[in-house]
DSSP file (Angstrom, degrees, kcal/mol; ACC not computed):
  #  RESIDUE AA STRUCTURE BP1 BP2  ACC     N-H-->O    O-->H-N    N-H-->O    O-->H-N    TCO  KAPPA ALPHA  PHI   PSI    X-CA   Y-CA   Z-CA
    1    1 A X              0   0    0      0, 0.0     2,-0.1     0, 0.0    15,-0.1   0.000 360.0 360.0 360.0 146.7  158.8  118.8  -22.5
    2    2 A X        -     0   0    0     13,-0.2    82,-0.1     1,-0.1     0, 0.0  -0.447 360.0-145.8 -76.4 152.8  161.7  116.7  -24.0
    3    3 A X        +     0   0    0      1,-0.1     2,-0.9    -2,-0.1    13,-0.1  -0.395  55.0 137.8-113.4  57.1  164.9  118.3  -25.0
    4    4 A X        -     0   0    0     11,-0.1    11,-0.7     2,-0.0    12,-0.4  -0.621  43.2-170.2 -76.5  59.8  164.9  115.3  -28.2
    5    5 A X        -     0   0    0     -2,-0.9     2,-0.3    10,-0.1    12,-0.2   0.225  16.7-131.6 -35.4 172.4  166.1  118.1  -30.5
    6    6 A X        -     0   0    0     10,-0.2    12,-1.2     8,-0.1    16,-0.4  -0.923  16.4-171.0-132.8 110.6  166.3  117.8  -34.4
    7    7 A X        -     0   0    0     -2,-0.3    16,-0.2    14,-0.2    10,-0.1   0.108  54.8-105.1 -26.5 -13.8  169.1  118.7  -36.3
    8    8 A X  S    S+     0   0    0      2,-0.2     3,-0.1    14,-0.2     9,-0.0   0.849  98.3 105.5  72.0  25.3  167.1  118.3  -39.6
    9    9 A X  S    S+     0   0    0      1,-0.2     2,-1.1    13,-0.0    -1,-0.0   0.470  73.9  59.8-101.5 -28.2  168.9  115.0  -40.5
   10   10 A X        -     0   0    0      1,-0.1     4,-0.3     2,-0.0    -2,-0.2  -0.674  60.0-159.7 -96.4 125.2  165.5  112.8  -39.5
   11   11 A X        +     0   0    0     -2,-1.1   103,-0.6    -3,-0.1    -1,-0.1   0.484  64.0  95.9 -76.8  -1.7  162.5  113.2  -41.0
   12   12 A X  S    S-     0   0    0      1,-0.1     2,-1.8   101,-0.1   102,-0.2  -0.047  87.4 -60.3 -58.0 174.6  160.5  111.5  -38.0
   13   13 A X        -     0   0    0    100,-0.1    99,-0.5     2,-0.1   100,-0.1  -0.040  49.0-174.3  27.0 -36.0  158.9  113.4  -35.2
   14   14 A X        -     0   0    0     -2,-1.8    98,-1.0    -4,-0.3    -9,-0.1   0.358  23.5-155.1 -63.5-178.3  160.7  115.5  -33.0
   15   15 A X  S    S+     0   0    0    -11,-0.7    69,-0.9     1,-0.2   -13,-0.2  -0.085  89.5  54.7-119.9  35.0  159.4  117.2  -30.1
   16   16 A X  E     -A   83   0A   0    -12,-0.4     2,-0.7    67,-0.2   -10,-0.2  -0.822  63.6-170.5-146.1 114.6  162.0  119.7  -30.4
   17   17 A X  E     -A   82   0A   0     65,-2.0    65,-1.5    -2,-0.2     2,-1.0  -0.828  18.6-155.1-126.3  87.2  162.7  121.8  -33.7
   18   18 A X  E >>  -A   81   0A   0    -12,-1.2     3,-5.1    -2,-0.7     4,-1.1  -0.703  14.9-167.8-132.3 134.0  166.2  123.8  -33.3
   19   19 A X  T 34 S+     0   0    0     -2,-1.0    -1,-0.2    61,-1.0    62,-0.1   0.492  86.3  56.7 -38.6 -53.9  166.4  126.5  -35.2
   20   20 A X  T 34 S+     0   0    0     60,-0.3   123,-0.6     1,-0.1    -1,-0.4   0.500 126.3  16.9 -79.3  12.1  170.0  126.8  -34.5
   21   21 A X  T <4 S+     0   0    0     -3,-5.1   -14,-0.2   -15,-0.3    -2,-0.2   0.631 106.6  94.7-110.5 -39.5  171.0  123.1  -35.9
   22   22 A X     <  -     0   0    0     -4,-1.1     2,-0.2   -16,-0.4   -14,-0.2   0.355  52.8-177.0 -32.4 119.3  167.8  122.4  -37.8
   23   23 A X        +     0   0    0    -16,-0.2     2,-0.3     2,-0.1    -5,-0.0  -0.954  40.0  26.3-142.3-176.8  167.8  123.2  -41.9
   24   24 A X  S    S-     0   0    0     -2,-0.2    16,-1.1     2,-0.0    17,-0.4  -0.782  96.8 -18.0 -10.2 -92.4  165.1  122.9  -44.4
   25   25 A X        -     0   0    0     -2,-0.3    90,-0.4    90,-0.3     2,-0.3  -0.856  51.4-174.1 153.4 120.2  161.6  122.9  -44.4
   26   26 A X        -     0   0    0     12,-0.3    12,-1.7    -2,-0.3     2,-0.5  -0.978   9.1-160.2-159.4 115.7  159.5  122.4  -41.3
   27   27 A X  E     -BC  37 113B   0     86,-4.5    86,-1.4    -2,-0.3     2,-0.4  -0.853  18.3-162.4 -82.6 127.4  155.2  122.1  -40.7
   28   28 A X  E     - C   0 112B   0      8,-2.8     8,-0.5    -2,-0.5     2,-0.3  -0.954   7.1-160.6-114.1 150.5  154.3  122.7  -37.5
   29   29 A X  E     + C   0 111B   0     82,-2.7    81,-5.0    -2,-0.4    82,-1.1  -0.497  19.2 149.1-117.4 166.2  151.1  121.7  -36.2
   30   30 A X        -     0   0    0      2,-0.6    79,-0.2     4,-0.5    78,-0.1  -0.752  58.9 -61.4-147.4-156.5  148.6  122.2  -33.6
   31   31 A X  S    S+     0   0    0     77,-0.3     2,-0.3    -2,-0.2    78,-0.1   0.621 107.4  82.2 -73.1   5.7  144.9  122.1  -32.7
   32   32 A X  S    S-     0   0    0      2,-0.1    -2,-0.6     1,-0.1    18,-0.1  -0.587  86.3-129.5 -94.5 150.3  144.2  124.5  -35.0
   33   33 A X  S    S+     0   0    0     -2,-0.3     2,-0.5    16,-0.3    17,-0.2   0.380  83.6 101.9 -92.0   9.2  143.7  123.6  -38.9
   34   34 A X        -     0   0    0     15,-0.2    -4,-0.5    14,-0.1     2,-0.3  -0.821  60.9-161.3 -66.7 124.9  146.3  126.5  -39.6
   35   35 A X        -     0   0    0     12,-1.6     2,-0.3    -2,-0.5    -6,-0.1  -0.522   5.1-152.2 -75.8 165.2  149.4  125.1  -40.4
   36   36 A X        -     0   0    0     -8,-0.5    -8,-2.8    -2,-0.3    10,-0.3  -0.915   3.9-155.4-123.2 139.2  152.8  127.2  -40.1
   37   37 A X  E     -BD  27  45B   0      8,-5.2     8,-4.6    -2,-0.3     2,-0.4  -0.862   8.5-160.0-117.8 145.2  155.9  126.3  -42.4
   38   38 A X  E     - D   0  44B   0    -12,-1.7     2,-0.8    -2,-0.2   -12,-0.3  -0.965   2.7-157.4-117.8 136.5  158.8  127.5  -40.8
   39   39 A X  E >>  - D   0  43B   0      4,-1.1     4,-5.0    -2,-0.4     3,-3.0  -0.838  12.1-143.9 -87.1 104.7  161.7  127.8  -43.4
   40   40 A X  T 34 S+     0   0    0    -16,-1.1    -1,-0.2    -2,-0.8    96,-0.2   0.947  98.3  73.9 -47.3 -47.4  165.4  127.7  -41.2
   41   41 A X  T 34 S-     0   0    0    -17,-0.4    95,-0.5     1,-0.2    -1,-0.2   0.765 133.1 -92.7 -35.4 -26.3  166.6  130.0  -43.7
   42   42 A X  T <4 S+     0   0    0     -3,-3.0    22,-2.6     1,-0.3    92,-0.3   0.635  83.3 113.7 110.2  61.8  164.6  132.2  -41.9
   43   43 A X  E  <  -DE  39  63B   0     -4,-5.0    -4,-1.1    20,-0.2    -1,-0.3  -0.878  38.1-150.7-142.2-167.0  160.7  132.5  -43.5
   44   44 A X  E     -DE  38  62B   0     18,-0.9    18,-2.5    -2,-0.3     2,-0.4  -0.896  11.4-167.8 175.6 134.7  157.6  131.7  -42.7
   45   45 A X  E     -D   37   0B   0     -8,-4.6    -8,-5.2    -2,-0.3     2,-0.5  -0.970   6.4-162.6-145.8 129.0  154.6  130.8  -44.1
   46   46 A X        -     0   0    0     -2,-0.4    13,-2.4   -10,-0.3     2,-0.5  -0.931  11.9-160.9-128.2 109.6  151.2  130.7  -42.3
   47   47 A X        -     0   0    0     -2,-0.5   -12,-1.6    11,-0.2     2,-0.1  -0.734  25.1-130.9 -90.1 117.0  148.8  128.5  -44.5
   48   48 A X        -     0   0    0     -2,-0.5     2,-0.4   -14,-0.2   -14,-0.1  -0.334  23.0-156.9 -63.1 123.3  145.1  129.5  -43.2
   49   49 A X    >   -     0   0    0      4,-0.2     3,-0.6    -2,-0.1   -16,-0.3  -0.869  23.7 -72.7-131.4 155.9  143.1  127.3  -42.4
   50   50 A X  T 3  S+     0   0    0     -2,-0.4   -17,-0.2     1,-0.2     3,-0.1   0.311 114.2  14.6 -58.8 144.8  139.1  126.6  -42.0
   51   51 A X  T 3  S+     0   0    0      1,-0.4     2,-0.5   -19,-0.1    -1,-0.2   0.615 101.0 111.1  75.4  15.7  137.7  128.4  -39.0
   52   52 A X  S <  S-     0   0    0     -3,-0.6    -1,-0.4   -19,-0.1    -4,-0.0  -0.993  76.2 -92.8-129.7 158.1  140.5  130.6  -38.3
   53   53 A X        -     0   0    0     -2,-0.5     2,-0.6     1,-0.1    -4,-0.2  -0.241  39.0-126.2 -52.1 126.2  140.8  134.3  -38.5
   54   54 A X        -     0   0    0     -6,-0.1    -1,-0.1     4,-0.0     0, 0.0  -0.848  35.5-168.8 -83.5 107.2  142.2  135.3  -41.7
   55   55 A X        -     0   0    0     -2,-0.6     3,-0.4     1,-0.2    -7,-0.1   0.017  28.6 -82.9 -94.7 174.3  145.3  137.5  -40.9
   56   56 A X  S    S+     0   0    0      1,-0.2     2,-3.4     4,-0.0    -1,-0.2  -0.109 116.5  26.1 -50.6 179.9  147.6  139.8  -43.2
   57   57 A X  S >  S+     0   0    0      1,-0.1     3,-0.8     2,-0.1   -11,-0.2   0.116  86.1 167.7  81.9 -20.0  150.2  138.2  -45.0
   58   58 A X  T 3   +     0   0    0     -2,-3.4   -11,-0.2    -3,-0.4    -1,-0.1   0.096  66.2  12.7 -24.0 125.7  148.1  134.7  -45.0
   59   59 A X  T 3  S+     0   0    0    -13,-2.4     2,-0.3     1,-0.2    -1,-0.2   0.793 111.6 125.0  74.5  18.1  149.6  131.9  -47.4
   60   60 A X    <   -     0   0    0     -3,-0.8     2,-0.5   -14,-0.3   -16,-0.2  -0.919  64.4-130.9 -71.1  87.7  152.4  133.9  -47.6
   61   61 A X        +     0   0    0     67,-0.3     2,-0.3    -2,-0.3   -16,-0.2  -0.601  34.3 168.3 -86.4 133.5  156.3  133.8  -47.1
   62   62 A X  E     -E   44   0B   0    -18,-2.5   -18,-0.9    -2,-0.5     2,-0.5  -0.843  39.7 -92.1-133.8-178.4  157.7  136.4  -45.1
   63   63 A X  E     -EF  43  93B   0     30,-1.6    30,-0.7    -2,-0.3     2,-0.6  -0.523  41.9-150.3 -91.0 120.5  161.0  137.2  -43.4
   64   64 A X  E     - F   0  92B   0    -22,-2.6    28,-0.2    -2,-0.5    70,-0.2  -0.740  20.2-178.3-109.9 171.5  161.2  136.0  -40.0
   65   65 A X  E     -     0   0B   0     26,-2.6    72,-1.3    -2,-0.6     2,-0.3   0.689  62.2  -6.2-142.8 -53.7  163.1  137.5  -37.3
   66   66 A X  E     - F   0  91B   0     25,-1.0    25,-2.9    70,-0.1     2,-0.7  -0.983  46.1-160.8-156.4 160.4  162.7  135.5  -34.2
   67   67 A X  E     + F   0  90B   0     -2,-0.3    13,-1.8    23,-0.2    14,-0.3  -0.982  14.0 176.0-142.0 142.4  160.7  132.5  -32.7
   68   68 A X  E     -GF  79  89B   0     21,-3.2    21,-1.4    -2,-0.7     2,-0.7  -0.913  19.1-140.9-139.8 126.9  160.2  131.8  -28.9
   69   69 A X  E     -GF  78  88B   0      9,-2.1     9,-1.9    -2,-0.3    19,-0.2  -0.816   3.7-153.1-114.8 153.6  158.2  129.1  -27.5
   70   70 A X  E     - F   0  87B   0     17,-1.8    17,-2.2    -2,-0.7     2,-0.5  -0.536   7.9-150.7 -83.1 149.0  156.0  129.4  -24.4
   71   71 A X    >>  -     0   0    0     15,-0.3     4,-4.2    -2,-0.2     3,-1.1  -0.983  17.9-141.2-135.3 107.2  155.5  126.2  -22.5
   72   72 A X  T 34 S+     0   0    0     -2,-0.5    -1,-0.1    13,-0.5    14,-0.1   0.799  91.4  44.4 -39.2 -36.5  151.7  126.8  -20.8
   73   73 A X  T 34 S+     0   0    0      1,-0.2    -1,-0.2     3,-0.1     0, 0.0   0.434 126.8  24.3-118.6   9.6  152.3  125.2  -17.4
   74   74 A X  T <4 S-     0   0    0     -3,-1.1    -1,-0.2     2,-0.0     3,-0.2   0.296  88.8-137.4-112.2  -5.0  155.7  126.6  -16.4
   75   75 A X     <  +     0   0    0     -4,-4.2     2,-0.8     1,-0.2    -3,-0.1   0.903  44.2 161.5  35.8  46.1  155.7  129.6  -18.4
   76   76 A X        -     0   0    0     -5,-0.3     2,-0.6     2,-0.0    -1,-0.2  -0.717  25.8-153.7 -83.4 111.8  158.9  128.9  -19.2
   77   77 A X        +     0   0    0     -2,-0.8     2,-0.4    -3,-0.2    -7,-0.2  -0.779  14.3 176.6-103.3 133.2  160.4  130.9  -22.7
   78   78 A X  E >   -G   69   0B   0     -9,-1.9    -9,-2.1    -2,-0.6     3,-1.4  -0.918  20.5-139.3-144.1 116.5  163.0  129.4  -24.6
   79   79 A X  E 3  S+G   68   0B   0     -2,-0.4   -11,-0.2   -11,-0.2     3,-0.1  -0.481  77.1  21.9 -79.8 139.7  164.2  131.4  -28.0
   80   80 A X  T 3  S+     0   0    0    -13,-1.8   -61,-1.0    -2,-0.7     2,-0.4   0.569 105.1  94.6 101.4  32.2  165.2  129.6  -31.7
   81   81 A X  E <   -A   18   0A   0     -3,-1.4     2,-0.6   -14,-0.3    -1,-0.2  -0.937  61.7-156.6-139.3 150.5  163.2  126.3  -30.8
   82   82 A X  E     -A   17   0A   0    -65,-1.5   -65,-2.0    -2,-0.4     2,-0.3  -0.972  29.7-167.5-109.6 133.8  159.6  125.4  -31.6
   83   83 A X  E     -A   16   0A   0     -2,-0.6     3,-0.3   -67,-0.2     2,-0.2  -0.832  21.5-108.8-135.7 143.4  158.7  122.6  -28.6
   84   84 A X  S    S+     0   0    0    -69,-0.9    26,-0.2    -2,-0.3     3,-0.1  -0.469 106.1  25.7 -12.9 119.4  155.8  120.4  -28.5
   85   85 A X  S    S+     0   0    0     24,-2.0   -13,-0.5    -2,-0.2     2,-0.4   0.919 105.4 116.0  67.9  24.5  153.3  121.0  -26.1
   86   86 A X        -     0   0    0     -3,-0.3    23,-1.8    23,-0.2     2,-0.9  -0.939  69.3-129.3-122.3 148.6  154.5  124.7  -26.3
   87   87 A X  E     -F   70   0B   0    -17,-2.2   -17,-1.8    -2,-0.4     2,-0.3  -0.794  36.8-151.8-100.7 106.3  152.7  127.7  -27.5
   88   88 A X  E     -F   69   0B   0     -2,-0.9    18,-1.7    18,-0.3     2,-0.5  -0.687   6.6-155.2 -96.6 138.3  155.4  129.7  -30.3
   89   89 A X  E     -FH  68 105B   0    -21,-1.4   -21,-3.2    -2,-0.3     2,-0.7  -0.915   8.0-166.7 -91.2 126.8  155.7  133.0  -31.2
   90   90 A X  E     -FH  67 104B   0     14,-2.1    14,-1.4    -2,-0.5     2,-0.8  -0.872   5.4-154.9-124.7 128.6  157.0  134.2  -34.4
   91   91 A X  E     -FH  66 103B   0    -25,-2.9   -26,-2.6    -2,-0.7   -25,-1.0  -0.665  18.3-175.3-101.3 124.0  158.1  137.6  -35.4
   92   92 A X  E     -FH  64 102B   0     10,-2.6    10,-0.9    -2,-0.8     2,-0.5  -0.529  35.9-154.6-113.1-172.6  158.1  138.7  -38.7
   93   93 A X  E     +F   63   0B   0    -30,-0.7   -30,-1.6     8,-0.3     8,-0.2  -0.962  26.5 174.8-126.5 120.9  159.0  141.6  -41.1
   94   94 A X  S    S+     0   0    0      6,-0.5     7,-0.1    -2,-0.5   -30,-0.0   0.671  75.1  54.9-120.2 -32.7  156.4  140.8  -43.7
   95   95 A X  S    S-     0   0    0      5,-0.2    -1,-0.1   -32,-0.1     6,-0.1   0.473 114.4-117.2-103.6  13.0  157.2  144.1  -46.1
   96   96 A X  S    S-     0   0    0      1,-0.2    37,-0.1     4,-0.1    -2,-0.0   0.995  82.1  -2.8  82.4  78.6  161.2  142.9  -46.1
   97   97 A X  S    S+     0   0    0      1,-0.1    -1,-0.2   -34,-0.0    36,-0.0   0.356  91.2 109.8 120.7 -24.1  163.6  145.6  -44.4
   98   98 A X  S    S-     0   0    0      1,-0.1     3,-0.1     2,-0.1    -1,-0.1  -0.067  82.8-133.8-109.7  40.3  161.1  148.4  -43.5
   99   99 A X        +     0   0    0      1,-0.2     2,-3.7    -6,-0.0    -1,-0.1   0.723  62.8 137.1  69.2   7.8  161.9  147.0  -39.8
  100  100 A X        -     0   0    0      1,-0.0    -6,-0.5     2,-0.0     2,-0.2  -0.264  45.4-155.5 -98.1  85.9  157.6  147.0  -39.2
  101  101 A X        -     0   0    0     -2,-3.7     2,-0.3    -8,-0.2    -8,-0.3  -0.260  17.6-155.5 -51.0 123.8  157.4  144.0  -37.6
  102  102 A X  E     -H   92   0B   0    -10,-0.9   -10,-2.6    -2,-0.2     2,-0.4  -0.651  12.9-146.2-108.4 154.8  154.0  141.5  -37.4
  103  103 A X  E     -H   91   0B   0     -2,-0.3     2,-0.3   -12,-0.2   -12,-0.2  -0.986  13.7-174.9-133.0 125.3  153.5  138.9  -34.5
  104  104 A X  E     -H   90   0B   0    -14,-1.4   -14,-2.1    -2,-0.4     2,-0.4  -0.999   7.2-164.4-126.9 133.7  151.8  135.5  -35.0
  105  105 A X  E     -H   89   0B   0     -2,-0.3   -16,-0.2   -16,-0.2     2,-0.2  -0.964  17.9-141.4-128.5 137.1  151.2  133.3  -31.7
  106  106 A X        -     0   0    0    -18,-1.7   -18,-0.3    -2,-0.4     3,-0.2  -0.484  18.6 -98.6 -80.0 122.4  150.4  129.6  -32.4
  107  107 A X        -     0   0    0     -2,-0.2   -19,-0.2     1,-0.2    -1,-0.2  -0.233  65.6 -74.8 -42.5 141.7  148.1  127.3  -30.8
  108  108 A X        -     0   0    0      1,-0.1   -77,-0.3   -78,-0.1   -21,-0.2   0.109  66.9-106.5 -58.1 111.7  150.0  125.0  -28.4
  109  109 A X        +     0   0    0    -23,-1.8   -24,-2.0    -3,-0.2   -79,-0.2  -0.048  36.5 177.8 -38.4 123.6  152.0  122.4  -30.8
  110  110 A X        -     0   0    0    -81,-5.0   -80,-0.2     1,-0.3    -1,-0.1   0.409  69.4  -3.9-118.2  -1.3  150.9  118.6  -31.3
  111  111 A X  E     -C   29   0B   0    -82,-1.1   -82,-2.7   -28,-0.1     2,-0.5  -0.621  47.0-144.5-175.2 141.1  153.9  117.9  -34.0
  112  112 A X  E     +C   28   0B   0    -98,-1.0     2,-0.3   -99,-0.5   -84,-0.2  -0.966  21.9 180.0-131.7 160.3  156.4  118.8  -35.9
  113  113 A X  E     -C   27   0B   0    -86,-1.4   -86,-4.5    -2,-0.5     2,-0.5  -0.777  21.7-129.0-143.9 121.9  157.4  117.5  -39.5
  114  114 A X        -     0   0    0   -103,-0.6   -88,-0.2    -2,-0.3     3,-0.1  -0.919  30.0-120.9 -84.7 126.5  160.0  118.0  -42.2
  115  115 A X        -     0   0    0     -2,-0.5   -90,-0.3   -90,-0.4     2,-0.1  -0.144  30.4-102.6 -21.2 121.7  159.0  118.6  -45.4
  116  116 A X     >  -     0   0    0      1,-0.1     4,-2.2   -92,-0.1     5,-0.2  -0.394  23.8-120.3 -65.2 162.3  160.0  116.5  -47.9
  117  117 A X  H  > S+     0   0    0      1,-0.2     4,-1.3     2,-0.2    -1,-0.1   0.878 118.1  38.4 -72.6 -29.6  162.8  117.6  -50.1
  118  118 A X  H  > S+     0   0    0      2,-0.2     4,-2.2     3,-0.1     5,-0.2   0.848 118.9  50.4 -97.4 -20.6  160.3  117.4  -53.4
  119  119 A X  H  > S+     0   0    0      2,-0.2     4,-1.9     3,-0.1     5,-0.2   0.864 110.0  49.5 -47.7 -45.0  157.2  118.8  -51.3
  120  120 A X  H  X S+     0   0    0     -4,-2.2     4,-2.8     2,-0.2     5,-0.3   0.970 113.0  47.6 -61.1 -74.2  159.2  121.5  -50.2
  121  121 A X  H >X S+     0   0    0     -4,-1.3     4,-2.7     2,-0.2     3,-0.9   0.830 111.4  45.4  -4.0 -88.2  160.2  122.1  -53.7
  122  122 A X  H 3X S+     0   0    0     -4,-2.2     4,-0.9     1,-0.3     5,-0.4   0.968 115.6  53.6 -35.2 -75.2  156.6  121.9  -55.3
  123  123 A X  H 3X S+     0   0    0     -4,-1.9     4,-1.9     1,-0.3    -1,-0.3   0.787 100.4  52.1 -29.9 -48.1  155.7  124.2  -52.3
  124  124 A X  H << S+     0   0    0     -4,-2.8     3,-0.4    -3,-0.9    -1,-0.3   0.978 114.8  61.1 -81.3 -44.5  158.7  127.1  -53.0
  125  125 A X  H  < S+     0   0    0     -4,-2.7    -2,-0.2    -3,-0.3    -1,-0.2   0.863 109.3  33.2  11.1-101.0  156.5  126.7  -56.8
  126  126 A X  H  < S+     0   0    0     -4,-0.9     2,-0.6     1,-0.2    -1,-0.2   0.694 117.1  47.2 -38.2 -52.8  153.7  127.5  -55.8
  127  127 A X  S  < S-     0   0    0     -4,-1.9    -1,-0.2    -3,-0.4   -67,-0.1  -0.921  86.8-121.9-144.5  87.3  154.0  130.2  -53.2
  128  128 A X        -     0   0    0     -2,-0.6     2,-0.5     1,-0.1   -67,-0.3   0.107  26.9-123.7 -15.5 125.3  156.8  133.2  -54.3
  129  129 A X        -     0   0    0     -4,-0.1     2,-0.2   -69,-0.1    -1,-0.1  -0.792  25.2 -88.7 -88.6 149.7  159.5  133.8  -52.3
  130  130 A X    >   -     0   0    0     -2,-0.5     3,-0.8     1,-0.1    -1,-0.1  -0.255  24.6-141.6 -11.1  87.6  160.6  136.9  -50.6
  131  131 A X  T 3  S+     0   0    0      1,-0.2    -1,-0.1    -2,-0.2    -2,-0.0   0.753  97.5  22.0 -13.4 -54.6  163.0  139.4  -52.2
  132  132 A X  T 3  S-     0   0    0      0, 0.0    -1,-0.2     0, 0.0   -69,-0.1  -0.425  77.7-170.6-144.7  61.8  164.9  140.2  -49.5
  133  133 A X    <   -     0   0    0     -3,-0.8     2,-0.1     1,-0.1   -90,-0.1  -0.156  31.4-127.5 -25.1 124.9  164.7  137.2  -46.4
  134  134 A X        -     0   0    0    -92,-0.3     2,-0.6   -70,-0.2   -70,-0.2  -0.254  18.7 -96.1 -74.5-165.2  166.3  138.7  -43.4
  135  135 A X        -     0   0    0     -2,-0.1     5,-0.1   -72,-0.1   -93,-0.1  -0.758  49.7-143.7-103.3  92.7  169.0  137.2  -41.4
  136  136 A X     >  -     0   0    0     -2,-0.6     4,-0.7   -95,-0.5   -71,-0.1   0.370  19.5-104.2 -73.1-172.7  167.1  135.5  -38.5
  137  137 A X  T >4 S+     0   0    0    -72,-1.3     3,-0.6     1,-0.2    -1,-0.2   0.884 110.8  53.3 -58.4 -40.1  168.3  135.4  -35.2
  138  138 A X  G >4 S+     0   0    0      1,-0.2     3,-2.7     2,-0.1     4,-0.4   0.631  83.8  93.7 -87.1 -14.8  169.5  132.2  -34.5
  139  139 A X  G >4 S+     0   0    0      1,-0.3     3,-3.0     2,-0.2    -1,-0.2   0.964  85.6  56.4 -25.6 -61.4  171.9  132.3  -37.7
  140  140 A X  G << S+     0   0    0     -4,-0.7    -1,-0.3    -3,-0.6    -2,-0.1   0.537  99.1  53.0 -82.7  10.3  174.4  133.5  -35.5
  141  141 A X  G <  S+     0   0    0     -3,-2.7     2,-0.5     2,-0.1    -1,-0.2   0.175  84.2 118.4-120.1  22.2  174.3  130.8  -33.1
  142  142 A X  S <  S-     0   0    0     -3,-3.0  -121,-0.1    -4,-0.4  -122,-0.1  -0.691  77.5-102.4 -78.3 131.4  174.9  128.0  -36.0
  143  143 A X              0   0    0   -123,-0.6    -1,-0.1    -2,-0.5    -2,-0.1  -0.284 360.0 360.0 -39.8 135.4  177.7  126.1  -35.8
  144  144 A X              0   0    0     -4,-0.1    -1,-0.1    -3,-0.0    -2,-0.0   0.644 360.0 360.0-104.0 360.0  180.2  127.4  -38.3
């Protein structure tokens, strides 16, 4: 895998999404017709899609707490980045505080995409946000 991070300032491509430079609004996709939107602020929204198991929290935002992705053929794990060609795990808090934590792991990533700033918009519309977002992990390894 490439280390061609994103920062969030280009809305092309990358095949690196990290969390600790990265802000707004972020699809990522795989083989699966599930999407996940990962919000830097630290949510997360997994939009269901047909022919997958319909989970709790589905279509949702919830508070997320940490992402790590697995890379299948080294089994390499590397925390606050969403990779290409990587499998990501994301840990959530879903009821906001009460520290009972939910696990989602993703089919192996074929792209990821920023959100436009008036999609994103429409999107936060549509689909309530969280009361009480925790503070994810990688917060505290942004530049200040």
């Amino acid at each position: 895998m490439t280390s061609e991070a994103s920062d969030g300032q280009d809305s092309s491509s990358p095949t690196v999404l990290d969390l600790t430079r990265a802000t707004g609004l972020w699809v990522v996709l795989s083989s699966s017709p599930t999407r996940y939107f990962v919000d830097t602020r630290g949510l997360l929204l997994r939009n269901h899609g047909v022919g997958s198991p319909r989970l709790p929290f589905d279509d949702e935002w919830v508070p997320l707490v940490q992402v790590r992705s697995y890379d299948p053929v080294t089994l390499e794990s590397v925390a606050n980045q969403v990779r290409c060609g990587a499998r990501i795990y994301y840990l959530t808090d879903p009821r906001g505080g009460a520290l009972d934590y939910e696990w989602r792991l993703q089919r192996t990533v074929t792209a990821i995409r920023q959100v436009s700033a008036v999609e994103a918009k429409e999107m936060y519309e549509r689909v309530p946000l969280p009361d009480t977002p925790l503070v994810p992990e990688w917060a505290s390894e942004r530049p200040r």
